[in-house]
N, C-alpha and C positions, 0 to 999 in steps of 0.2 A: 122316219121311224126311229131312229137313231137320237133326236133330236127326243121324241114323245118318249123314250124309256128311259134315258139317262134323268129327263122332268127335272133339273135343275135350275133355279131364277138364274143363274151367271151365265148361263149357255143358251145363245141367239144366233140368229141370225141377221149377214151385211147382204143385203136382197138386192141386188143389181138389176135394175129395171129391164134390161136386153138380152139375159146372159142366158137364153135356153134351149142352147142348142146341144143337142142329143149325140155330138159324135158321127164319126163317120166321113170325114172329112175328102173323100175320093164317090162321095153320094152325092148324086141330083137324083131328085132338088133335094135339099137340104133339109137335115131331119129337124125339125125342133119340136118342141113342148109350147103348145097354146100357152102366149105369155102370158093373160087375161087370168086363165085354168094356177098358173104356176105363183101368180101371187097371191090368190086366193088362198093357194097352199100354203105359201111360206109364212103370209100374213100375221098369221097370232106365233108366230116367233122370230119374225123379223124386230130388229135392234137398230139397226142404221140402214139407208138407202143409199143406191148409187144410183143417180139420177142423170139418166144415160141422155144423149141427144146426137142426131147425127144431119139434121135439116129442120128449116122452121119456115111456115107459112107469111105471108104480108102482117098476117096478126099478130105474129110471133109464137104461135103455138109450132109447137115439134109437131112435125108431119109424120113421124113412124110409130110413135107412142102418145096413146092416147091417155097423157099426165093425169087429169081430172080424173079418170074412170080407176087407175089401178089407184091413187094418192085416196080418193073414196073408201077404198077396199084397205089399204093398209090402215088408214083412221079405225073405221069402221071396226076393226080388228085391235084396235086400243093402241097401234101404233103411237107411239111419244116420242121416238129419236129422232136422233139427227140425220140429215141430208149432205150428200157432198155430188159434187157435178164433176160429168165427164164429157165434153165433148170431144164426139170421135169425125165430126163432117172434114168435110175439105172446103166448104165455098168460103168460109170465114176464117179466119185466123183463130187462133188458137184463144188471145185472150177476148174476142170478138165472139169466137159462139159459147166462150164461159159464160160470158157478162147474160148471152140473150138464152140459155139453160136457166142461170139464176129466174133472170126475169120471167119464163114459160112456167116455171117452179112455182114464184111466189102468183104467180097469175092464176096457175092451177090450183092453191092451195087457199085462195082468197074467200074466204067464208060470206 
């Protein structure tokens, strides 16, 4: 809301593909916001993305975020920024599940 009434072009949003968890940190299970639901929301004011990855299948697609379907919804919402990666897994090294974030990215993003 904050966002819709100030209606300034210089004021966006950095929409973190993971980040929707509600608080409550002594709660099971754990609260979150439908991530699906939540970028839908940010969508038409999203500026840049944090392109979260935490494991990746044989194919190399991330196994907890489904890239294709939210990257659809930011487009689709006239999304033009830029992307930066975060991998947070453990099975890969650090510069190891950058590289294979990059590559699920440009795989999900391939027209």
């Amino acid at each position: 809301m904050l966002i819709e009434n100030v209606n300034h072009p210089n004021l966006g949003l950095f929409t973190d593909l993971d980040n929707f968890f509600l608080g409550g940190w002594n709660i099971t299970p754990e609260r979150r916001y439908d991530r699906t639901q939540g970028i839908i929301d940010l969508a038409p004011y999203t500026r840049g993305v944090s392109v979260k990855a935490h494991d990746f299948n044989d194919e190399g697609n991330e196994v907890t975020i489904n890239y294709k379907l939210l990257f659809d919804i930011l487009i689709e919402a006239g999304f033009d920024g830029k992307y930066s990666l975060e991998y947070e897994g453990n099975r890969l090294s650090e510069l190891e599940g950058t590289i294979a974030t990059k590559l699920a990215t440009e795989k999900a993003l391939a027209f």
